[in-house]
C-alpha positions as a printed Julia matrix, in Angstrom:
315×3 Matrix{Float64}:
   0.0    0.0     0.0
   1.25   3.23   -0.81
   2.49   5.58    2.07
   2.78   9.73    2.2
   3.34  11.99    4.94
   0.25  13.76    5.96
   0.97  17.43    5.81
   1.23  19.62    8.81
  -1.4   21.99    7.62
  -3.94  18.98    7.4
  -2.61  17.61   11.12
  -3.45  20.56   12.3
  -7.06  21.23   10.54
  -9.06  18.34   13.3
  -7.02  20.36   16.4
  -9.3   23.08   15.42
 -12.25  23.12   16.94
 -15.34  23.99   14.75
 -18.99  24.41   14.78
 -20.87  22.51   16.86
 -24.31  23.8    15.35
 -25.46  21.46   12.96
 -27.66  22.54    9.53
 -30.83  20.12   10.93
 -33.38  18.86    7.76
 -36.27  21.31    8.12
 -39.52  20.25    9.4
 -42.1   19.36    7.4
 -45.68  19.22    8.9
 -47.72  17.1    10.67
 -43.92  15.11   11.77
 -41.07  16.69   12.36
 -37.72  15.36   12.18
 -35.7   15.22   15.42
 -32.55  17.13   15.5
 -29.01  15.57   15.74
 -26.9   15.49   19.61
 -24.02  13.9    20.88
 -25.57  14.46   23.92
 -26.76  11.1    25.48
 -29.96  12.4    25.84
 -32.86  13.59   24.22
 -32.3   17.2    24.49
 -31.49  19.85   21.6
 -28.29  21.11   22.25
 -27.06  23.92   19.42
 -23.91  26.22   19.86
 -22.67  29.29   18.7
 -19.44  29.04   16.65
 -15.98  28.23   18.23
 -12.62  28.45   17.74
 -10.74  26.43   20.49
  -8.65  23.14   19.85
  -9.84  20.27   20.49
  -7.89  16.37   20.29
  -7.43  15.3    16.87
  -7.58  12.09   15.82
  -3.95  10.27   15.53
  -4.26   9.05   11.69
  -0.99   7.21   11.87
  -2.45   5.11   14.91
  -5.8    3.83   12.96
  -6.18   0.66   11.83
  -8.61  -1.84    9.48
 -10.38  -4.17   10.84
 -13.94  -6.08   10.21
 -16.11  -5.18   12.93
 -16.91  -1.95   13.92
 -16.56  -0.4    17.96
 -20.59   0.38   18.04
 -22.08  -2.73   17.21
 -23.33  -2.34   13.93
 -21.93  -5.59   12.21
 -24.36  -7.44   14.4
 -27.66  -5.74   13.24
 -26.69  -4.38    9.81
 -28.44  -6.85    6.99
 -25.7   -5.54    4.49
 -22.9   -5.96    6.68
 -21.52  -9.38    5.66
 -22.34  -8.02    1.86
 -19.84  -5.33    1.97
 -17.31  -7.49    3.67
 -17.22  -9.75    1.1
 -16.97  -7.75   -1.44
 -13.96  -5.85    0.19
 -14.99  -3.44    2.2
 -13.11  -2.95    5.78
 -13.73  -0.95    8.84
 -11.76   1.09   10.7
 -12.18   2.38   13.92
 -11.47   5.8    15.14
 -12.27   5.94   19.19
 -11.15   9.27   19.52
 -14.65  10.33   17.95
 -16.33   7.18   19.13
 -17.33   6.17   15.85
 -16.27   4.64   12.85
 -15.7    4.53    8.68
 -16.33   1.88    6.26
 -14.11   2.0     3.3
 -14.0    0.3    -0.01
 -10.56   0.53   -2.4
 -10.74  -0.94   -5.96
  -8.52  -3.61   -7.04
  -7.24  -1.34  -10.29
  -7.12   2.44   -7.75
  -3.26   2.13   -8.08
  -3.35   2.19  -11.54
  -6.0    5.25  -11.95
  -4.97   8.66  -13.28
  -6.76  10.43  -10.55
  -7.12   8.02   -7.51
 -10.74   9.49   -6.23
 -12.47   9.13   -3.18
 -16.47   9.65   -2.53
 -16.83  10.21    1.14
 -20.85   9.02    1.81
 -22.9   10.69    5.09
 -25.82   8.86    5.47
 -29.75   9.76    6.05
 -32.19   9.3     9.61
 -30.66   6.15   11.85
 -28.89   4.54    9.05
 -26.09   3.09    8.7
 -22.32   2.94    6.83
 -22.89  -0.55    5.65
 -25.77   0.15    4.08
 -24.78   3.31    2.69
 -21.77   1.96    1.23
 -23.89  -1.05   -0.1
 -26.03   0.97   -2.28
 -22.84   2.72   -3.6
 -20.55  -0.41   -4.73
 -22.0   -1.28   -7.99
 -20.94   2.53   -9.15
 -17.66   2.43   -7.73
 -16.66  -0.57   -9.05
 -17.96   0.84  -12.8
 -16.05   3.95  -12.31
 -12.98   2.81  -10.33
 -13.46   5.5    -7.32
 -12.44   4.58   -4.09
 -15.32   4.96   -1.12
 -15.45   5.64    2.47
 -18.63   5.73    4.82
 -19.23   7.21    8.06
 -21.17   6.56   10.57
 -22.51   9.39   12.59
 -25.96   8.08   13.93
 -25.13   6.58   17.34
 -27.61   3.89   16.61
 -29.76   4.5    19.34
 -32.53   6.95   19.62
 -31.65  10.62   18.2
 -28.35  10.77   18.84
 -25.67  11.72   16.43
 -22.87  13.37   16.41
 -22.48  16.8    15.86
 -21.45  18.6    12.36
 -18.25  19.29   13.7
 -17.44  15.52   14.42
 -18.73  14.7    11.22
 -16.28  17.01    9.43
 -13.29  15.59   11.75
 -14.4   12.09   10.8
 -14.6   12.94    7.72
 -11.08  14.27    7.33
 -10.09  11.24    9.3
 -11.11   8.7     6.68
  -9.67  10.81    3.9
  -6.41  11.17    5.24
  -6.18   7.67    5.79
  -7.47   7.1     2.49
  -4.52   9.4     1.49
  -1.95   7.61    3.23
  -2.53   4.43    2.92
  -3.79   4.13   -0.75
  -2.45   7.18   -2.3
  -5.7    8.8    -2.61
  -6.12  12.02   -4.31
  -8.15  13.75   -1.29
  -8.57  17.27   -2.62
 -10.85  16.18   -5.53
 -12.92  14.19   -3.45
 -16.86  14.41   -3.69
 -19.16  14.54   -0.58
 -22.29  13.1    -1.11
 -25.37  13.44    1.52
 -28.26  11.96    1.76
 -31.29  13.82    3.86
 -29.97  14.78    6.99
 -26.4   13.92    5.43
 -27.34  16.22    3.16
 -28.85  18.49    5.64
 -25.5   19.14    7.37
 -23.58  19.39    4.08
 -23.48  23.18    3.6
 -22.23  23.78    7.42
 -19.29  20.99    6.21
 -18.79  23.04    2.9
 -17.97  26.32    5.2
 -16.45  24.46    7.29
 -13.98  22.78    4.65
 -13.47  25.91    2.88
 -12.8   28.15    6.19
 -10.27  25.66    7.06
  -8.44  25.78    4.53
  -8.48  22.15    4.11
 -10.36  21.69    0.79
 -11.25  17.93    0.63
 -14.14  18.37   -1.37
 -14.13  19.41   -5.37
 -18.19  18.34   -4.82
 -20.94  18.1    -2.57
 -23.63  16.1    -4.18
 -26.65  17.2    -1.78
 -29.84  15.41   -2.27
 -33.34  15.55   -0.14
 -31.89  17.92    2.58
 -32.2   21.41    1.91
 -32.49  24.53    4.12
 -35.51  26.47    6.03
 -36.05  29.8     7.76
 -34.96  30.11   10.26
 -32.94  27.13   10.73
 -30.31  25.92   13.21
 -27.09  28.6    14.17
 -25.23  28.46   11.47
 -27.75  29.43    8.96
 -29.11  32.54   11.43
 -25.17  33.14   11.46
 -24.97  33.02    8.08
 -27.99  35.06    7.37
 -26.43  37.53    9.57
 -23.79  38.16    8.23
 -21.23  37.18   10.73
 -19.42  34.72    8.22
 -18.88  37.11    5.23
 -20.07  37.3     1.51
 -18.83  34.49    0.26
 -18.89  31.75    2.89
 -19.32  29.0    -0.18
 -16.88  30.88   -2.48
 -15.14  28.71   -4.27
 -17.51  25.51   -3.42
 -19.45  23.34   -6.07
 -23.11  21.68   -5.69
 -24.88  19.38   -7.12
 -28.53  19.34   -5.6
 -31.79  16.77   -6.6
 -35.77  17.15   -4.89
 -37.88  15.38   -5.83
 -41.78  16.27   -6.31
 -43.35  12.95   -4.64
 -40.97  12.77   -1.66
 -42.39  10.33    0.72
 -41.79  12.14    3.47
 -41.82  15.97    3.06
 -44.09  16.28   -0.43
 -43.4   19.46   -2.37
 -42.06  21.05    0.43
 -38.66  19.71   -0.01
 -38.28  21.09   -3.51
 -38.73  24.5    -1.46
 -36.2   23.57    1.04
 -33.87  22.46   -1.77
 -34.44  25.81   -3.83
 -33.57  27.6    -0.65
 -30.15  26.12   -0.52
 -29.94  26.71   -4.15
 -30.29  30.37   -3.57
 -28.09  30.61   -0.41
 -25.44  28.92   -1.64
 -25.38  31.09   -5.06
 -26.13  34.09   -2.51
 -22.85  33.56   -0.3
 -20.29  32.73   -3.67
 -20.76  29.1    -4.21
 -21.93  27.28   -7.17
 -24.59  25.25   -7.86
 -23.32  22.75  -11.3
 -26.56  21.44  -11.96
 -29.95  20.85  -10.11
 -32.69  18.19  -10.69
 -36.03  18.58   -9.85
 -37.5   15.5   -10.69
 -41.56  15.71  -10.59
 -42.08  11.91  -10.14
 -39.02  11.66   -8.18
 -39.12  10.6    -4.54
 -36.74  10.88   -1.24
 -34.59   8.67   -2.87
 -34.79   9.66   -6.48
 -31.4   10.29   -6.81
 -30.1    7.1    -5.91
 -32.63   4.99   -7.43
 -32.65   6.9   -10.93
 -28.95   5.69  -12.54
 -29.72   8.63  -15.39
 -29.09  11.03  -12.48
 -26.5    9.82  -10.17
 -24.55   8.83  -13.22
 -24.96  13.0   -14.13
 -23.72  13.65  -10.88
 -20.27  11.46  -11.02
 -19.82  13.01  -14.44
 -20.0   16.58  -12.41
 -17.63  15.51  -10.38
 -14.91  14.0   -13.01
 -14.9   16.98  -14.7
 -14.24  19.27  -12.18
 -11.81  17.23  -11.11
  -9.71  17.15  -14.74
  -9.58  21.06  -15.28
């Protein structure tokens, strides 16, 4: 396996603490959907933005294994799927969670080696996540890592700014143990995942860090007047151009199961925010007989959104 020094900048960029708000999916009447914590406990926790260190997780000291530290091999149904098709777990208990990760047999040989980090939906899971993902991998020789940020019980999770170390846990990993090229990488989140996804954009661009070349953002949008960051963002307090320099790729569909029309709005509202504060939005699909899942169920689509992402990733 190939090995590289993982740059000081980037050692540094988990020591920094960073939001602990988190960009919740909107609620959509009569049910609404819970909130994320890393609280154990029930109760809605949101902070105002931070900038004090916090421990970073010791790349160099993680290693792969097959069974993950909270459980989920024993209740997954795709679990021993994704093992045997290659897929290994490793472990990171400075977070207290995990990533799933999937190389392909040819990534050595690739002209860019890329990596599509997945954040899953509402109580899912990274073996299932990662399941539903092999099939394109394999056709398009990407590498894939999956984390898990439900804590599988109740409606706790952990918060965005875990995510986004856990995220740049995996990828650095992914860097030095299989050469990975981990600034073109895509993020791709599905409802809540995709909910949080714009507070990780900010985050990965105020960092400095720039992992991702794409966030592919389906069925989790934005509302008014939504968690901290968003009021913070609507405020003003994080500048003009908070997405400058970041690229979306955003799908609603009409007949979502669970929010109806409603999440088009949501979805049209992140459109115009992110355009509003300097990103860019590459392409969005509306699709009116689309569902919650539209975007992974329709090939036509998801194979538009992996084309996105390969070309911004050869200019």
């Amino acid at each position: 396996m190939k090995k590289r020094q993982v740059t000081t900048v980037l050692l540094l960029l988990a020591s920094l603490a960073i939001f602990g708000c988190r960009a919740a999916e909107p609620a959509a009447p009569p049910a609404t959907e819970p909130v994320p914590t890393a609280q154990p406990t029930e109760q809605r926790i949101e902070s105002v933005p931070t900038a004090q260190p916090t421990d970073e997780p010791a790349v160099s000291n993680l290693q792969e294994s097959t069974r993950d530290m909270l459980g989920f091999y024993k209740t997954s149904p795709a679990y021993q799927a994704v093992i045997d098709a290659g897929v290994r777990v490793v472990n990171v208990p400075e977070l207290g969670s995990f990533f799933a990760l999937w190389i392909p047999d040819s990534y050595a040989e690739q002209e860019v080696q890329r990596v599509m980090a997945l954040v899953h939906g509402t109580s899912d899971n990274a073996y299932s996540t990662i399941a539903g993902q092999l099939r394109r991998a394999q056709h398009h020789n990407y590498a894939l890592v999956a984390v898990q940020w439900w804590m599988g019980e109740g409606e706790i999770y952990l918060p965005t700014d875990a995510v986004y170390q856990l995220l740049a846990a995996a990828l650095e990993y992914v860097g030095q143990e299989y050469g990975a090229d981990i600034h073109k990488a895509a993020y791709e989140g599905f409802s809540r995942g995709s909910a949080i996804a714009y507070q990780i954009a900010y985050l990965d661009r105020s960092l400095a860090s720039n992992y991702f070349a794409l966030f592919i953002c389906q069925s989790g949008g934005m509302h008014d007047p939504g968690p901290p960051f968003m009021q913070s963002l609507r405020a003003g307090n994080l500048g003009d151009d908070a997405f400058g320099g970041q690229h979306f790729f955003m799908y609603c569909g009409m007949k979502d199961e669970q929010w109806g029309t409603a999440m088009c709005e949501y979805m049209h509202n992140a459109e115009q925010t992110v355009i509003k504060y300097g990103g860019t939005v590459e392409r969005f699909i509306e699709d009116p007989q689309g569902g919650h899942a539209g975007l992974l169920k329709t090939d036509a689509h998801y194979e538009d959104a992996i084309k996105t992402w390969f070309e911004l990733t050869t200019r």
